[in-house]
C-alpha positions in Angstrom: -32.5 172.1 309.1 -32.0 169.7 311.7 -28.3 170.0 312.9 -27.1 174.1 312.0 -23.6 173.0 309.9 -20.2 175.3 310.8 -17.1 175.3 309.2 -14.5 175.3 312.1 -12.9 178.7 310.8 -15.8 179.5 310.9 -15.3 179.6 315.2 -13.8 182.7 317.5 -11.6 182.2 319.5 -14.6 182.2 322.5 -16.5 179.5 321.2 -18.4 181.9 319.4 -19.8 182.4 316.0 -21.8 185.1 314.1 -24.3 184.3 311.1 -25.7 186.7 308.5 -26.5 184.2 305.9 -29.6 182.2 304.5 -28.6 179.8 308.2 -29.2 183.0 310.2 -32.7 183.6 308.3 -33.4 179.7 309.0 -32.8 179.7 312.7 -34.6 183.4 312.6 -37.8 182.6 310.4 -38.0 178.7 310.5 -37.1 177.6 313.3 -38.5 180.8 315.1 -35.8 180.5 317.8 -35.7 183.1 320.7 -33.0 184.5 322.4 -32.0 181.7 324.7 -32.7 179.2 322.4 -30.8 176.0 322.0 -30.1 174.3 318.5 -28.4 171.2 317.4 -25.0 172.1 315.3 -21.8 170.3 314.1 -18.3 171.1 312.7 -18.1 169.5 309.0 -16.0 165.9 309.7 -16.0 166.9 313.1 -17.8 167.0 316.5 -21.4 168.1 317.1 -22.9 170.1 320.4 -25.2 172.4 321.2 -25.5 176.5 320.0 -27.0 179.2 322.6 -28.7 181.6 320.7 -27.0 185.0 322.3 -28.2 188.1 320.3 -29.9 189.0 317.2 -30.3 192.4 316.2 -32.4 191.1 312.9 -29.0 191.4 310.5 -26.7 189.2 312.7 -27.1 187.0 314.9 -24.1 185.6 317.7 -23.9 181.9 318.7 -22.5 180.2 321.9 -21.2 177.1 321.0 -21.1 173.9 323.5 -19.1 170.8 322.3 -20.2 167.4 323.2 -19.0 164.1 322.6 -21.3 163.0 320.5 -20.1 161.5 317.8 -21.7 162.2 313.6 -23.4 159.2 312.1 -21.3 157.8 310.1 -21.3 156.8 306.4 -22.6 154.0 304.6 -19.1 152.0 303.1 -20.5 152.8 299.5 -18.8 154.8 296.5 -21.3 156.1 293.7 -20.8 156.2 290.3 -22.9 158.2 289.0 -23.4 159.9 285.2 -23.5 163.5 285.0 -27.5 164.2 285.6 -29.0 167.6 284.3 -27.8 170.4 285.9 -30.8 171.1 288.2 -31.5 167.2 288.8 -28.2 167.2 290.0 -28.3 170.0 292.5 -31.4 167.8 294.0 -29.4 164.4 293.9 -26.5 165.3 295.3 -28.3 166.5 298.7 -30.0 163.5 298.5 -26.7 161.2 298.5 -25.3 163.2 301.4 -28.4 162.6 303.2 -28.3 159.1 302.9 -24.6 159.0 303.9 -22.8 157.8 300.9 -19.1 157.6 301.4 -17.8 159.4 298.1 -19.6 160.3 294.9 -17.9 159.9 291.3 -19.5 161.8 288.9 -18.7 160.5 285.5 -19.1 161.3 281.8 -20.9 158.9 279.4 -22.6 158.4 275.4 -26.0 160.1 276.9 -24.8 163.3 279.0 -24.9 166.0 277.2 -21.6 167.8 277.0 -23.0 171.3 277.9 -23.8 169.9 281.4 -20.3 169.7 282.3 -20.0 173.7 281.9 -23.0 174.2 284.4 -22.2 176.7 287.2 -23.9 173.7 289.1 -20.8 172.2 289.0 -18.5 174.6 290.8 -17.1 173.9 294.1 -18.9 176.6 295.9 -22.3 175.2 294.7 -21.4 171.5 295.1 -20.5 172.4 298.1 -23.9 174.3 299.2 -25.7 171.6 298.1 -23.8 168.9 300.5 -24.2 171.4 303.5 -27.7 170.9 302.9 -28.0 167.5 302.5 -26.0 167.3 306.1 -28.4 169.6 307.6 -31.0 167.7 306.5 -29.3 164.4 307.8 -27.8 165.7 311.0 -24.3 164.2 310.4 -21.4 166.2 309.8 -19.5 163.9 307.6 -19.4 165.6 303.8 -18.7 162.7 301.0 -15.8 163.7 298.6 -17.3 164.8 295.3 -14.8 164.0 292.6 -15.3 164.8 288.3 -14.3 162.8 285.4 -15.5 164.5 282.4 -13.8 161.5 280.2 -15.3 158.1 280.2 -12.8 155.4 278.8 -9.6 156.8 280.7 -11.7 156.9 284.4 -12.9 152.9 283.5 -9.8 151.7 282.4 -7.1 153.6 284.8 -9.2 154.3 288.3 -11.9 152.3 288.1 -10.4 149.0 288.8 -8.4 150.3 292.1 -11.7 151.4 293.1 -13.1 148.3 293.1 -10.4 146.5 294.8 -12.0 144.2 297.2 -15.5 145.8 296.9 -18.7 144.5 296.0 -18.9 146.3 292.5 -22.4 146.6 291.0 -23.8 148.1 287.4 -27.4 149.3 287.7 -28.7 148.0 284.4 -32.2 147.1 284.1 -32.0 144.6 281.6 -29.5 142.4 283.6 -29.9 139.1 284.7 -28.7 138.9 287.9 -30.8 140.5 290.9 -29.8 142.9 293.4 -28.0 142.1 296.0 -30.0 142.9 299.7 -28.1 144.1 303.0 -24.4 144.6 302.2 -22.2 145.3 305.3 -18.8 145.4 303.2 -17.8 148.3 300.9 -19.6 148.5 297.7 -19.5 150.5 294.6 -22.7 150.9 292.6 -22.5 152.6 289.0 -25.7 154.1 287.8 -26.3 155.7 284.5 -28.2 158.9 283.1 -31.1 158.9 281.8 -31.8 156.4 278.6 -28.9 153.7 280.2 -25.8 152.7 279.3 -25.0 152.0 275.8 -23.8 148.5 275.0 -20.5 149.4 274.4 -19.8 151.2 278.7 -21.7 148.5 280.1 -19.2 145.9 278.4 -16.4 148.2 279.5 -17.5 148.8 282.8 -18.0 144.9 283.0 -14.6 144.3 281.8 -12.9 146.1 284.9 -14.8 144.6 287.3 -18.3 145.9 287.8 -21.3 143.0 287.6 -24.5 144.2 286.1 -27.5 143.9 288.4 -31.4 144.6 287.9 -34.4 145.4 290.9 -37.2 144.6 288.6 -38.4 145.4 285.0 -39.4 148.9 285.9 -37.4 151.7 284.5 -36.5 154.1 287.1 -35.4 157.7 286.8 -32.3 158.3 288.3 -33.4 160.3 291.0 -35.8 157.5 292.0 -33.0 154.6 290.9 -30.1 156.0 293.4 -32.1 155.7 297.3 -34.3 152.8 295.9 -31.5 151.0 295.2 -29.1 152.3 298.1 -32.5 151.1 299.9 -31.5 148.0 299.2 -27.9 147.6 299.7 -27.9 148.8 302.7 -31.5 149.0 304.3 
């Protein structure tokens, strides 16, 4: 944990808060904090400060919070596009995409995800949500990327995939593409990548077809959870 994340109702009236939580076992048993102690926090999309550690009777323990005017790091300008990964690749992927900063994350149906994943408790707000808290803590920035579904292909190419390309830099992840890369982007981008085994013919032509340009990083075929930072990597390194 390297900035303690707060929701702001979270907050008393006093500037305080109290944590009983897997947070209140971190600052207790990880971080080994002592009455007194000071820790790096932030309010989710908002400002960031300082927590006193006031008490701690081993159950709860009561916070003193310090506002600064610090302000969060902010996001890279990219949108992912991501397929559906297997349920507990896709608890690990999307801390990583809130830890490197990405903007908003589409996660999107396709020939290869299997339909089952879709029903994954994984998928629940609560959980998507506690694995974005954690990619924040890890990152230190308070900003949390939207996470929208689209459990049908076809209609989220054809009817909101164009408008999200609008004046972006769109890219397809495709191994087999011609085309290289692109390095050190400073406009907005939005990068598709697929599940595991690729694309079929028929989504890369579609995807193509409303305005996404296949691209390749080399012959190697990466796994998804290596293709998404090495390629972010790249973008926007």
């Amino acid at each position: 944990m390297n900035r303690l994340i707060l929701f702001p109702h979270e907050l008393s009236s006093d500037s305080t808060v109290s944590l009983s939580d897997r947070r209140a076992e971190h600052i207790r048993s990880t971080l080994d904090c002592a009455i007194g102690s000071h820790i790096r926090f932030g309010l989710v999309n908002g400002a960031v400060g300082t927590a006193i550690l006031k008490q701690d009777d081993g159950t709860v323990l009561s916070l003193e919070l310090e506002l600064s005017d610090e302000a969060p790091s902010p996001f890279i300008p990219c949108s992912l596009v991501l397929a559906l990964p297997r349920p507990k690749m896709a608890r690990r992927l999307i801390q990583s995409i809130c830890t490197l900063g990405v903007e908003e994350l589409h996660l999107i149906k396709s020939y290869k995800v299997d339909k089952s994943f879709w029903q994954s408790h994984y998928l629940s707000e609560e959980s998507l949500q506690e694995q974005l808290i954690l990619g924040m803590e890890q990152s230190g920035s308070t900003l949390m990327p939207k996470v929208i579904k689209h459990n049908k292909f076809r209609p989220f190419v054809e009817d909101i995939f164009p408008n999200l390309c609008l004046g972006k830099t769109s890219l397809i992840a495709h191994p087999y593409a011609k085309e290289p890369c692109p390095f050190n982007l400073t406009g907005q981008s939005v990068l598709v990548i697929g599940p595991e085994g690729g694309f079929t013919d028929f989504e890369v032509g579609l995807l193509s077809a409303n305005g996404a340009k296949p691209v390749s990083i080399g012959k190697r075929i990466l796994r998804v959870e290596t293709a998404v930072p090495a390629i972010l990597g790249r973008l926007y390194c």
